[in-house]
TIMI-2910 file (N, C-alpha, C, CB; in pm, 1 decimal, decimal comma, always signed):
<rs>
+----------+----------+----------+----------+----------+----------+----------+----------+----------+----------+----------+----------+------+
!      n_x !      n_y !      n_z !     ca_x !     ca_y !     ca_z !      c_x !      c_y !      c_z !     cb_x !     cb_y !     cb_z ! resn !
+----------+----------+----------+----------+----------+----------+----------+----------+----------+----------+----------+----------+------+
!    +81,1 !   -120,3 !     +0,0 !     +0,0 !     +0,0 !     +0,0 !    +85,0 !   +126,1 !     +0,0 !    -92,0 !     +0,2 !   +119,2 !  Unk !
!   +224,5 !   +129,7 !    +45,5 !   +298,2 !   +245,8 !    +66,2 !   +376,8 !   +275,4 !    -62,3 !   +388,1 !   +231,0 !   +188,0 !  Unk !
!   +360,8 !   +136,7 !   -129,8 !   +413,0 !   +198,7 !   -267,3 !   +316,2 !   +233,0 !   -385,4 !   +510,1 !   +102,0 !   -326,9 !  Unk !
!   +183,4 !   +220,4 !   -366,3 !    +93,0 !   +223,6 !   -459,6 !   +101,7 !   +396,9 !   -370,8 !    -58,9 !    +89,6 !   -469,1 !  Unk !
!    +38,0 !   +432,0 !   -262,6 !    +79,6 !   +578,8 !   -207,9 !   +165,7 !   +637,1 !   -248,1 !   +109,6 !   +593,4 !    -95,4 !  Unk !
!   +266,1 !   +638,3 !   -270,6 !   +416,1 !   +679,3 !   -311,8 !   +359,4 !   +768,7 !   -445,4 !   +542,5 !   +523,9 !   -354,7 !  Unk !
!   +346,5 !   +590,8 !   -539,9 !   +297,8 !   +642,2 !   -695,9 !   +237,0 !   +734,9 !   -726,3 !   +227,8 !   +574,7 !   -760,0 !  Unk !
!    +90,0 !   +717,0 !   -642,2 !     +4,6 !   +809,0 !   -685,4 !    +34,2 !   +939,9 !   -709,8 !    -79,8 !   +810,1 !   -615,7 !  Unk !
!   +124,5 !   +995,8 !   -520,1 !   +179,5 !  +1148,3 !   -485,8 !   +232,9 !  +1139,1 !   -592,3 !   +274,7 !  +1195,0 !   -358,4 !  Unk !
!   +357,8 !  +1092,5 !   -623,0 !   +446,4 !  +1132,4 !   -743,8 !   +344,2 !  +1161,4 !   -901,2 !   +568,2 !   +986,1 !   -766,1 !  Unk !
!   +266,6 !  +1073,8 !   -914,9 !   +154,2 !  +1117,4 !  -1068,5 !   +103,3 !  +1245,7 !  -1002,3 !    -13,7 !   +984,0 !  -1120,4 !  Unk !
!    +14,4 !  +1269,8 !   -904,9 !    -60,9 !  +1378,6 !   -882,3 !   +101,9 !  +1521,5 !   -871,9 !   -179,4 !  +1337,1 !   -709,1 !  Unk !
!   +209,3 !  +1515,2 !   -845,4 !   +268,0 !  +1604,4 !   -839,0 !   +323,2 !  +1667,7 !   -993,0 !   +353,9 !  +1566,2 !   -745,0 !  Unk !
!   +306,0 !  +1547,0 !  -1084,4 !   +367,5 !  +1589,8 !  -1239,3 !   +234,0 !  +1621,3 !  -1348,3 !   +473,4 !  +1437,6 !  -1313,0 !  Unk !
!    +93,1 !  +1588,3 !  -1264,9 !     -3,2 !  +1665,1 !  -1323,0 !   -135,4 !  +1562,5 !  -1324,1 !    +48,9 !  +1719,9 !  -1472,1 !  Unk !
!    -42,3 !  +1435,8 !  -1305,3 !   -165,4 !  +1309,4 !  -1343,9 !   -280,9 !  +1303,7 !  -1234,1 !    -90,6 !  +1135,8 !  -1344,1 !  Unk !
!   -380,5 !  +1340,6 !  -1312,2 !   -512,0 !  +1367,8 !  -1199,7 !   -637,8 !  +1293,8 !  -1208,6 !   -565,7 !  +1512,7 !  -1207,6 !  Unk !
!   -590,5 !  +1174,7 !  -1328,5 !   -723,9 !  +1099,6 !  -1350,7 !   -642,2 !  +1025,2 !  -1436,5 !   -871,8 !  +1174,4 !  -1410,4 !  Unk !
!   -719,6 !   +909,9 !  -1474,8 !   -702,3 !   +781,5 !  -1574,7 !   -786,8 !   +753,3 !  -1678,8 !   -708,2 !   +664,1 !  -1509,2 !  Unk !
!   -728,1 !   +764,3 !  -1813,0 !   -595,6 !   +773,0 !  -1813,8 !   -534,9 !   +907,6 !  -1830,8 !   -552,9 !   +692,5 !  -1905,8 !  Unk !
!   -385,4 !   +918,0 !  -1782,1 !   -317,9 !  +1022,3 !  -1753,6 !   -173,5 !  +1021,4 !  -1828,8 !   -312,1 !  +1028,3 !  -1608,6 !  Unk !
!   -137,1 !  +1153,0 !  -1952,6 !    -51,0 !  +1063,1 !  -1984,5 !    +30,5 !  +1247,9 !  -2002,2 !    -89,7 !   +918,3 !  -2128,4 !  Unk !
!   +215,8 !  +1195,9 !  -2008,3 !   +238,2 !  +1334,4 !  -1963,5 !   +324,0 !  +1349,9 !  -2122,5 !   +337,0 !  +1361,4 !  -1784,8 !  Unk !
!   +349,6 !  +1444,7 !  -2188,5 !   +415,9 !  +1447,1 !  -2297,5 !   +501,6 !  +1599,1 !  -2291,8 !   +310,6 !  +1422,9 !  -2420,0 !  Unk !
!   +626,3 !  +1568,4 !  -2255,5 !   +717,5 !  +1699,6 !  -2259,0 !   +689,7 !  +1755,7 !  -2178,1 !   +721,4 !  +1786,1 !  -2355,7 !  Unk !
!   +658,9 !  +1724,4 !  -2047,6 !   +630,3 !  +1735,2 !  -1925,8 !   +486,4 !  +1811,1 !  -1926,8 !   +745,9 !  +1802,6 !  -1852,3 !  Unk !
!   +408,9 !  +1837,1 !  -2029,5 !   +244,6 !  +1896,4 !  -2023,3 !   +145,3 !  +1767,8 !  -1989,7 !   +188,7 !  +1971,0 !  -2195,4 !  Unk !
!   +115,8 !  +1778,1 !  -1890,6 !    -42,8 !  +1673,1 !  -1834,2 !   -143,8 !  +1680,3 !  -1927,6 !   -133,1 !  +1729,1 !  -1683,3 !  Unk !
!   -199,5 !  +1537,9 !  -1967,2 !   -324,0 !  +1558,9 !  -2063,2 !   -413,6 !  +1437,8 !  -2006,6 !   -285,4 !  +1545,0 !  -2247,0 !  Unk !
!   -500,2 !  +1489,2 !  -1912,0 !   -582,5 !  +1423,1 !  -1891,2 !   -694,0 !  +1339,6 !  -1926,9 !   -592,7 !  +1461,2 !  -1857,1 !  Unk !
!   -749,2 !  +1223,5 !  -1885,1 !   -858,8 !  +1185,8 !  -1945,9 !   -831,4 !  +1086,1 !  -2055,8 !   -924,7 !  +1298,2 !  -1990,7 !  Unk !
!   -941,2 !  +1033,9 !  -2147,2 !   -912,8 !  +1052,8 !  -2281,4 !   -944,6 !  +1128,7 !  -2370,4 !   -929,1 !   +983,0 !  -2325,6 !  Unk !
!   -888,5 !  +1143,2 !  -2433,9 !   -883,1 !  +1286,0 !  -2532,4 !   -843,4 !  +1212,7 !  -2666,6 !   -747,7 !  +1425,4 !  -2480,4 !  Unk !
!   -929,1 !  +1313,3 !  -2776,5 !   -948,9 !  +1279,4 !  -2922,7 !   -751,1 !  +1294,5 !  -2938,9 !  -1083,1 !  +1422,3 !  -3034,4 !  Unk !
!   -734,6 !  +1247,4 !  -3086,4 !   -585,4 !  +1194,3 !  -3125,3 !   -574,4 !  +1361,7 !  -3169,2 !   -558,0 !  +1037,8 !  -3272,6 !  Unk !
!   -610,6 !  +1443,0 !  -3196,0 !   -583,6 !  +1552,9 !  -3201,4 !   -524,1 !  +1600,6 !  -3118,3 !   -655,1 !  +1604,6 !  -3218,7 !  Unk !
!   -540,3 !  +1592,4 !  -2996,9 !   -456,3 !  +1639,6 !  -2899,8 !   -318,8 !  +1602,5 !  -2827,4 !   -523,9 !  +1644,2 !  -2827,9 !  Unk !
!   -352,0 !  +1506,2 !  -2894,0 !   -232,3 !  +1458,3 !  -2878,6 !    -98,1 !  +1469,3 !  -2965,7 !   -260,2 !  +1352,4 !  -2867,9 !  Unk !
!   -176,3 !  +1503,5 !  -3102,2 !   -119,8 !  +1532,8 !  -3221,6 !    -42,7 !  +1665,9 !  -3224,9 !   -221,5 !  +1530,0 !  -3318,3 !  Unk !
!   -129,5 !  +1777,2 !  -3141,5 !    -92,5 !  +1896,0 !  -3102,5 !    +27,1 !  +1898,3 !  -2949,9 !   -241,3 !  +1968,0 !  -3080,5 !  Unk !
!    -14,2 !  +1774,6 !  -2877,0 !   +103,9 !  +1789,2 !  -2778,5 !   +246,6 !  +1757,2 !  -2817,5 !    +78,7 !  +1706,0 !  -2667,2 !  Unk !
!   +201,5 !  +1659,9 !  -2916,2 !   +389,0 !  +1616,5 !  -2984,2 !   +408,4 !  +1682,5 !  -3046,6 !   +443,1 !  +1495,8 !  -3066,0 !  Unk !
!   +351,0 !  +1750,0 !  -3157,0 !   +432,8 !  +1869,2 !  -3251,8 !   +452,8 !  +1992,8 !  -3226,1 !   +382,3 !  +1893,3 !  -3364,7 !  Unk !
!   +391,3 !  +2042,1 !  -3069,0 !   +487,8 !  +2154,6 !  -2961,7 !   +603,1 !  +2100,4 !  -2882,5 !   +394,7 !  +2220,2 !  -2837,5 !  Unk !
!   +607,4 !  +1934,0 !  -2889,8 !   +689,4 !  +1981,3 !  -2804,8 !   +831,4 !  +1891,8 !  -2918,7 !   +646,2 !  +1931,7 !  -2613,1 !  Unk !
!   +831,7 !  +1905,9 !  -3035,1 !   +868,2 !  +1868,9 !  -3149,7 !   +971,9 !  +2016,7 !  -3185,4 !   +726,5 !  +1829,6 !  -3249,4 !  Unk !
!   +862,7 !  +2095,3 !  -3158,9 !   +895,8 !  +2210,8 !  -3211,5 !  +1014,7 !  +2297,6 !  -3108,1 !   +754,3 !  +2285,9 !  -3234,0 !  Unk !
!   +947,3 !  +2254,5 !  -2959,0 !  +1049,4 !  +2312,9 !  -2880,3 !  +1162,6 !  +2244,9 !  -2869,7 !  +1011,4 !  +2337,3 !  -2762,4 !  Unk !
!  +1167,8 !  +2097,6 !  -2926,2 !  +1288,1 !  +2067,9 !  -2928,6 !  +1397,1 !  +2118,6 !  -3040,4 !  +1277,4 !  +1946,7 !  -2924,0 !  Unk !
!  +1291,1 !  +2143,3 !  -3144,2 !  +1392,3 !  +2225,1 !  -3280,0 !  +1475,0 !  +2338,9 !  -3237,9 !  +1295,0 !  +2300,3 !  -3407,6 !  Unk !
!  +1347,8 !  +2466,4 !  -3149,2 !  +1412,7 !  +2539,5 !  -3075,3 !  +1539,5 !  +2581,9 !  -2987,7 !  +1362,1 !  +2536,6 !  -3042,7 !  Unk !
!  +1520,5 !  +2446,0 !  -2897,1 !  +1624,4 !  +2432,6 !  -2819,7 !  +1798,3 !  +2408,4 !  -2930,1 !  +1569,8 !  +2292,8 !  -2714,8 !  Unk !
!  +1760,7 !  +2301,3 !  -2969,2 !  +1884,7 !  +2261,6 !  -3090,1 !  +1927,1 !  +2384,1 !  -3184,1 !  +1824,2 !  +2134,7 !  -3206,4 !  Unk !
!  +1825,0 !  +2419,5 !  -3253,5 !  +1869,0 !  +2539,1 !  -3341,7 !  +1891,5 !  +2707,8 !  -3316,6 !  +1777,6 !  +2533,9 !  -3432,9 !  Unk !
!  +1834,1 !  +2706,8 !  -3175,7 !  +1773,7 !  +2842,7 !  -3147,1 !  +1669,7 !  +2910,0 !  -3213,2 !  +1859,2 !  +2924,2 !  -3153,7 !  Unk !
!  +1608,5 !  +2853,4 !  -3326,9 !  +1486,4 !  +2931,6 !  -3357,7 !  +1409,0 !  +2874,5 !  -3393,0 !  +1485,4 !  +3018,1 !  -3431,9 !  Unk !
!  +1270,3 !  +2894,7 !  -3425,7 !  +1147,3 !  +2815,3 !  -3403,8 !  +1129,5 !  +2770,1 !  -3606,9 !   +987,4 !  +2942,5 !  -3305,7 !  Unk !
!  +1101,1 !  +2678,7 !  -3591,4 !  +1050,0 !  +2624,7 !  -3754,5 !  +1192,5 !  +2605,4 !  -3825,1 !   +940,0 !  +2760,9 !  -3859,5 !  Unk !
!  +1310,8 !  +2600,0 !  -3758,9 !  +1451,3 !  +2534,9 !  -3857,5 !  +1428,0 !  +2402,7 !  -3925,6 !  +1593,9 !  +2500,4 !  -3759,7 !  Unk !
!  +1461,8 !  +2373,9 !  -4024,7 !  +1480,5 !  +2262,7 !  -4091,1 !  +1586,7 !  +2257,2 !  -4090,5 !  +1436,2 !  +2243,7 !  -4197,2 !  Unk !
!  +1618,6 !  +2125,8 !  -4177,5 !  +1784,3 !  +2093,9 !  -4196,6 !  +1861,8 !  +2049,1 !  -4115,8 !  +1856,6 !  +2186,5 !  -4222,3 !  Unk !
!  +2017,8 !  +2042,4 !  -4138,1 !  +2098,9 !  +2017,4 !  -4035,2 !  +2146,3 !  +2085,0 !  -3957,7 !  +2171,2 !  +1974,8 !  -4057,5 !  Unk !
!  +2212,7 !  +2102,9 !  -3834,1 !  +2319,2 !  +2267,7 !  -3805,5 !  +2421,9 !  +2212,4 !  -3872,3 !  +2379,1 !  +2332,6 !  -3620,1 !  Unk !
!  +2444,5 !  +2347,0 !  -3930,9 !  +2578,4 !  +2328,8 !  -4004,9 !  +2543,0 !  +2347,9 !  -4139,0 !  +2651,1 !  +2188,1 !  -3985,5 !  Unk !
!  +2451,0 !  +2298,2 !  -4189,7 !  +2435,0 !  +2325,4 !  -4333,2 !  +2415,5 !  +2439,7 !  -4332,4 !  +2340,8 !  +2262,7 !  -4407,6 !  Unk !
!  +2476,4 !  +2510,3 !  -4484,8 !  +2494,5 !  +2629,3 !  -4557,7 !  +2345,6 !  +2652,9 !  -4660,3 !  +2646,4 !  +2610,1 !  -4649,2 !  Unk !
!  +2278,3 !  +2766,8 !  -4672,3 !  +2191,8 !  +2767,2 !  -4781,5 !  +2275,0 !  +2779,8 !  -4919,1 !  +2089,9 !  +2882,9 !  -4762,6 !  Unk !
!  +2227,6 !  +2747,1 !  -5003,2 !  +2315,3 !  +2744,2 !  -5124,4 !  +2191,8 !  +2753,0 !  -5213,3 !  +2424,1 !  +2605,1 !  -5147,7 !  Unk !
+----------+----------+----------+----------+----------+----------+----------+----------+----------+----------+----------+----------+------+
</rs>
């Protein structure tokens, strides 16, 4: 019982507040929810990963490549 307790605190502290609960790039999306939303949680956080890597939002390509 003290580890099913444990679990829970730890889900309820990263956002999980119902079942099913699922966390993507650390944003909570509760419930079930249409594939749209989900569609929209991976390609923000798709995007913030481009961000992070490239420094700016919508880069393609490699770093390093030259436009030519």
């Amino acid at each position: 019982r003290a580890a099913v307790a444990k679990d829970q605190e730890q889900g309820y502290g990263i956002g999980a507040t119902s079942t099913p609960s699922f966390l993507i790039n650390g944003r909570p999306i509760a419930g079930a929810q249409p594939k749209e939303t989900f569609t929209q949680a991976i390609e923000a956080a798709a995007e913030q990963a481009k961000e992070k890597t490239t420094g700016k939002a919508g880069a393609t390509g490699n770093a390093g490549d030259s436009a030519k």
